[in-house]
N, C-alpha and C positions, 0 to 999 in steps of 0.2 A: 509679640505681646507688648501693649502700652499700657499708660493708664494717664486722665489728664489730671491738671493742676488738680480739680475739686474730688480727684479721687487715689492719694498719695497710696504707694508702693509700699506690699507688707510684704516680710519674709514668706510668710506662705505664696503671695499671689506671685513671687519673683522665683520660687519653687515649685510652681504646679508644673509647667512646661519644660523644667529646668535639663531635664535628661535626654527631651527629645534630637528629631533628627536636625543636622545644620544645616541652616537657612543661610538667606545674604544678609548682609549687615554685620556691625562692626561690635564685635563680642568684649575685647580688651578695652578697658577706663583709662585712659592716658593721660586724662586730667579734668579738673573739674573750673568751673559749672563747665558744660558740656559746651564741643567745637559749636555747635550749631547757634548757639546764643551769642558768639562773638560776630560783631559787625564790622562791614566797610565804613559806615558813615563816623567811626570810632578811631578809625587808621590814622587820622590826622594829627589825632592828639599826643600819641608817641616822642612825635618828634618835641611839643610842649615837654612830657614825661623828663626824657635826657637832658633837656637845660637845666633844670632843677640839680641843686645836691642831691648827692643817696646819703642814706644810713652807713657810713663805711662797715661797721662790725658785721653786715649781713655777706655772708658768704658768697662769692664770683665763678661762676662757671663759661663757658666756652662753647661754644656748639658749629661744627662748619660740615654745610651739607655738601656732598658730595656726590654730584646724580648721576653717575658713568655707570656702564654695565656691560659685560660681554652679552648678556641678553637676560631679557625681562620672564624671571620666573609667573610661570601661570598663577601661582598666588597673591603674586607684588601686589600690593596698593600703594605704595610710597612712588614720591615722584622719583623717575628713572630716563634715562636714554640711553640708547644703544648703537645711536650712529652721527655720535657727533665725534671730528676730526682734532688731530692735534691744535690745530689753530683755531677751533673753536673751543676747546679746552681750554688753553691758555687764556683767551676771553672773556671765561667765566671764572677763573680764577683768579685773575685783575681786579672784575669786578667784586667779587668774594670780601677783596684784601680791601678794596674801596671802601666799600661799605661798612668791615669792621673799622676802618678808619676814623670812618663816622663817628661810631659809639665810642673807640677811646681817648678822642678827644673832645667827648661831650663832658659837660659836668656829672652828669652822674654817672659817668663810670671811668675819668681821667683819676689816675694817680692809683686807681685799684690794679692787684695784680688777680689772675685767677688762680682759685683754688682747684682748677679739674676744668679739662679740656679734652671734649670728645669730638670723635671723626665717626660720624655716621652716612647711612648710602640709601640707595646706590652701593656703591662698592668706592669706598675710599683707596682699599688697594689694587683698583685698575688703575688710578696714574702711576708713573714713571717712578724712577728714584729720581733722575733731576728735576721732574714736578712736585713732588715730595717736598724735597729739600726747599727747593724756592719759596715755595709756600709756608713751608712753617719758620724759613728764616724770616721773611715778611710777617706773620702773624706775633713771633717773639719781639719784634722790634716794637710793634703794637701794642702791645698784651704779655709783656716780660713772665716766662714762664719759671724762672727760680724758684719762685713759692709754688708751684703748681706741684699736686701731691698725686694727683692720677693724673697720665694721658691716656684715653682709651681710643682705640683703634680696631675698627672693624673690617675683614679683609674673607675674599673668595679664594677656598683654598687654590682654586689655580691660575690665580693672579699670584700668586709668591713665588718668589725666587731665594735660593739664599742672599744672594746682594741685595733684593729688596729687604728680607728682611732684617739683614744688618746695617742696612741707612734706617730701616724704622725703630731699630732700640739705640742707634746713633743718633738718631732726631729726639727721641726722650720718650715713646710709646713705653706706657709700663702695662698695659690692660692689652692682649690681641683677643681680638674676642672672633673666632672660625665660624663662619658661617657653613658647618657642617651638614644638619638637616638631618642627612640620614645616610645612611654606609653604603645601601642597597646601589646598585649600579641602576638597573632598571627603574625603581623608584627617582630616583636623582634625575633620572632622563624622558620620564613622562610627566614628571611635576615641573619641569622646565629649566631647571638647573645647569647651569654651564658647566661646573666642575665634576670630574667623574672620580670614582671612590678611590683608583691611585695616587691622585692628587693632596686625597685628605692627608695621608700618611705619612706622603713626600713633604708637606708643608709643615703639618705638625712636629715632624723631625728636625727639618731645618728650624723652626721656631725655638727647641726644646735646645738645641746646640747653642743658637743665638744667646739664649741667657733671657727669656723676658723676665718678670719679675711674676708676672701672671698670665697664663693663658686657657679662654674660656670655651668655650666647646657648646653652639647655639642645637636645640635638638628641634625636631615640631614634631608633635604626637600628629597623628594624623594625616599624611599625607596622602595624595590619591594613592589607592591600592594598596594603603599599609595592614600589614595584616598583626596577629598576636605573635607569630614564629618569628619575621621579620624586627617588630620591635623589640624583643626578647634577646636577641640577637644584638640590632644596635646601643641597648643599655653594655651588652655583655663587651663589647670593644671599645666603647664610651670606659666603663671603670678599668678595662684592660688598659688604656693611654693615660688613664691618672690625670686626667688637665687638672689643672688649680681651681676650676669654678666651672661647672655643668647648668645651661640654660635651657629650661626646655620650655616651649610655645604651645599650646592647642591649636590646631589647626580652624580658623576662621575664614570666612570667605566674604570682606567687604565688596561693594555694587562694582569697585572699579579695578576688579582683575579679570585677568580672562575664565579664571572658574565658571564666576558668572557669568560673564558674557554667550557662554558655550550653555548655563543653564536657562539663561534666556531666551537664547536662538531655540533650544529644545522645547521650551516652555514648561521646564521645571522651578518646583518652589524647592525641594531640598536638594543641598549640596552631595557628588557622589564621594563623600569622604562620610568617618563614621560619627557615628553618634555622640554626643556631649558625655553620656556615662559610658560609650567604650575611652572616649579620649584620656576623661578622669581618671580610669582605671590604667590604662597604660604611664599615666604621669605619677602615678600612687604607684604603681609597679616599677616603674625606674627611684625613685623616691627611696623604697624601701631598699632595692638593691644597691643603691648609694650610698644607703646610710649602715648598710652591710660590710661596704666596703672602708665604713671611716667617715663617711662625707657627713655633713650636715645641713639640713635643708633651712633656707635662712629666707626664702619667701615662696607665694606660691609657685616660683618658676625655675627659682634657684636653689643649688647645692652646693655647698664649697668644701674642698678638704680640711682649712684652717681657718676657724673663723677669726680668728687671733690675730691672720696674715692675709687673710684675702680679704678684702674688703672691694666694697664698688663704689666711693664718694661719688661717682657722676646722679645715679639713684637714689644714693642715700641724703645727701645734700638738698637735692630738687624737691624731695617728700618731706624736708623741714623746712620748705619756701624758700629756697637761697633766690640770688636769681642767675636767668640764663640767658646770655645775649648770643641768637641763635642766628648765623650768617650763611647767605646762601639762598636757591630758590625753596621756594615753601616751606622754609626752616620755622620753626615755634621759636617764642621767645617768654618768659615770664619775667620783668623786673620791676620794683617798685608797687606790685600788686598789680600789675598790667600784662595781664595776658595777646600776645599779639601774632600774628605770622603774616611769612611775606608772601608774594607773587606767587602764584604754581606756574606760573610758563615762563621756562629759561629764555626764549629771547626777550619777552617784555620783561624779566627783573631785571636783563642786562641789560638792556636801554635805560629803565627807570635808573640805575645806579649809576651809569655812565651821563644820565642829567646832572647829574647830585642833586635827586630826590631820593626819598628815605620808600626800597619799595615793600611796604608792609598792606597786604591786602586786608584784612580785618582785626579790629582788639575788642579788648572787653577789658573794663574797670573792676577790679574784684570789689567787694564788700570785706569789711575784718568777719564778718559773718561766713561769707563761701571761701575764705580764706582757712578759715580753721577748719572747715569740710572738706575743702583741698587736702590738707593735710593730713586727716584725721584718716580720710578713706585712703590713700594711699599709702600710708603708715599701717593700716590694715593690713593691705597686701604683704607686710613682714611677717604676718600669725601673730602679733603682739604691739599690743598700743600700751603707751605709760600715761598712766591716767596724770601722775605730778607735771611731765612735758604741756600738757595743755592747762592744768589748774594757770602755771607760770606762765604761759606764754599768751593765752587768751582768756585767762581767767572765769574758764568754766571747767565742772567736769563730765568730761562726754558720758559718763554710764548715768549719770544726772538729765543732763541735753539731752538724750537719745533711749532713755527708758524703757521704754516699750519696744524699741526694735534689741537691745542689748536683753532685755527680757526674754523677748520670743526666742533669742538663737540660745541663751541658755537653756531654755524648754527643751529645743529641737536637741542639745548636745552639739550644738556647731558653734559655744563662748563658753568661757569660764573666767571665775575673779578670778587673779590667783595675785594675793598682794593688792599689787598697786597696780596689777596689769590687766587688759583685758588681751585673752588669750583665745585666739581661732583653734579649733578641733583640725584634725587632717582633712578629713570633710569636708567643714568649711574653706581652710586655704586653696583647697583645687576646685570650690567653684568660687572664689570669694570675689571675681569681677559680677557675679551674675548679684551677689549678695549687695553689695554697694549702694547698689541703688535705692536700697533702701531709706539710705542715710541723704539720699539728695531732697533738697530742698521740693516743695511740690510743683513751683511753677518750670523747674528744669525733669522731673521725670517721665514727662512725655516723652523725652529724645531717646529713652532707649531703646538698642539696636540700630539706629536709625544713623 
């Protein structure tokens, strides 16, 4: 479903389909205006962007990709490999450390420390403990992490060791966040998943000894062949382990995993996984049983035990505009209102970076205008916007700006005022990616799903 510039997205029209079966394309809003609108012929200017001062008081984050994998789940869309050697490791981890070189001793971001520094994948935790350590003694020497208030750290549970991961709360990881999925043995091994469900238990223990300050527990409603017994189940050993913070995902199927690929070769239009309202209803069903157990649900994906104590600054930060200087192949970067990302192919970023050229394949210049939509829509995704944060910051107030869509979802019972907030119904927050796009500008709402 589309709709073009001269004919702008209403809650209804982004609701009519909304339950149906899942298609290819990319269902989760990861940032606005949409990828599709950033350009190559734009990459250039970046490197202009960093000679400039920054606003120091804006908030610093960290991002270093990490593309290793014992092997590429049939869902992945993230750039991955699975057969590159120690000494090609090493190479890209050079180049990794090169390149944030770059940025910290550019003007606008020399002299800043970060605020929150995350390891995303791939699988950050298939290197080594002495790759580990190399790397983050290199990135502190760079990017002094003293003031750094979250490290987060994403790992396969059967890449853990207890040594590894007592060098990872040694190195300063305060966030592990388990790329879990799902308990089911069978499930785990036809969705393509390396680790098998002894793993989880082994690792989550040794984690739970280690001491982290936080460990999160990734889930995906819908896997191939997940059924309602099954998911019923992994909620039930999910709140039996207690992690500090429960993530759970919809199951999506963008053009560039093997789902599709296999729906292709068949010549099917829908994915064999289920429906958008069985998904919802299984994430509304862990939802409820979490919040049974104590938790609290603190956006559409997450649930934490303490919200007092667990906190996620890498998200929360980013959805107030901080910025992100994101290292590594096909890493995102947001700063100074410039959205940008680098190379998708690991050998041309590490040629690019071993030139000392900057290798960033496309950006886009935000407007204060998509800036505040930036922010506004993925502040959403918490169930509650504070209408004072935007009077002050961009000096409008969105149920003003946005009338008629904050109208219609009150009609529907998927908003309410309450104060000074605009508040998403449960409803709303489990499909509230589909709901968004509403609030996009009209010459970007062609792109969705797309």
């Amino acid at each position: 479903m589309s709709s073009s510039p001269e004919a702008p997205e209403t809650i209804e029209r982004l609701l009519d389909h909304d339950d149906d079966e899942t298609t290819a394309g990319n269902y989760f809003v990861a940032n606005y205006p949409p990828f599709h609108f950033w350009s190559a012929g734009n990459a250039k200017y970046v490197g202009e962007l960093i000679s400039k001062p920054s606003p120091k008081e804006t908030p610093l984050g960290v991002y270093f990709h990490i593309p290793f994998c014992r092997k590429r789940c049939h869902f992945c869309y993230f750039r991955v490999y699975t057969d590159k050697n120690a000494g090609e490791i090493a190479r890209y981890l050079d180049a990794g450390m090169k390149e944030l070189e770059v940025y910290a001793r550019s003007p606008f971001i020399n002299g800043r420390k970060p605020r929150f520094i995350y390891f995303g994948g791939g699988t950050p935790s298939y290197l080594s403990v002495n790759q580990l350590r190399s790397v983050t003694d290199r990135m502190k020497e760079l990017l002094p992490w003293d003031e750094a208030e979250e490290v987060a750290f994403e790992a396969e549970p059967g890449t853990l060791t207890e040594q590894k991961l007592t060098a990872l709360k040694e190195i300063g990881v305060t966030r592990l966040s388990l790329g879990v999925e799902n308990f089911d043995a069978h499930i785990l091994e036809i969705n393509g998943r390396a680790h098998r469900r002894d793993e989880i238990f082994r690792a989550y223990n040794f984690a739970r000894s280690v001491g982290f300050p936080q460990i999160n527990i990734d889930l995906i409603a819908g896997m191939l062949e997940e059924t309602d017994e099954n998911w019923r189940e992994n909620v039930r050993q999910t709140v039996e382990l207690q992690p500090d913070s429960v993530t759970i995902y919809q199951m999506e199927v963008p053009y560039n995993t093997g789902i599709y690929k296999t729906m292709k070769t068949e010549g099917k239009l829908a994915a064999p996984v289920a429906t958008w309202k069985h998904k919802r209803a299984w994430v509304d069903e862990a939802f409820a049983e979490l919040e049974k157990a104590g938790y609290t649900v603190t956006s559409g994906y997450t649930a934490v035990r303490d919200p007092q104590k667990t906190k996620f600054l890498y998200r929360d930060e980013l959805w107030k505009g901080a910025d992100l200087v994101g290292a590594g192949v096909s890493s995102f970067s947001h700063i100074g209102g410039v959205h940008f990302q680098n190379l998708a192919d690991i050998g041309e970023y590490i040629e690019t970076v071993e030139r000392g050229e900057m290798p960033v394949s496309r950006a886009m210049a935000t407007t204060p205008e998509e800036r505040m939509i930036r922010e506004l829509i993925l502040q959403f995704k918490l169930g509650r916007v504070g209408r004072a944060y935007f009077r002050e910051k961009f000096g409008l107030d969105p149920v003003e700006r946005f009338s008629q869509q904050i109208d219609d979802m009150q009609r529907r019972g998927l908003a309410t005022l309450e104060g000074d907030w605009i508040v998403l119904s449960r409803a709303a927050l489990l499909k509230v990616d589909t709901l968004l796009h509403a609030f996009f500008l009209p010459e970007h709402q062609h792109a969705r799903y797309t």
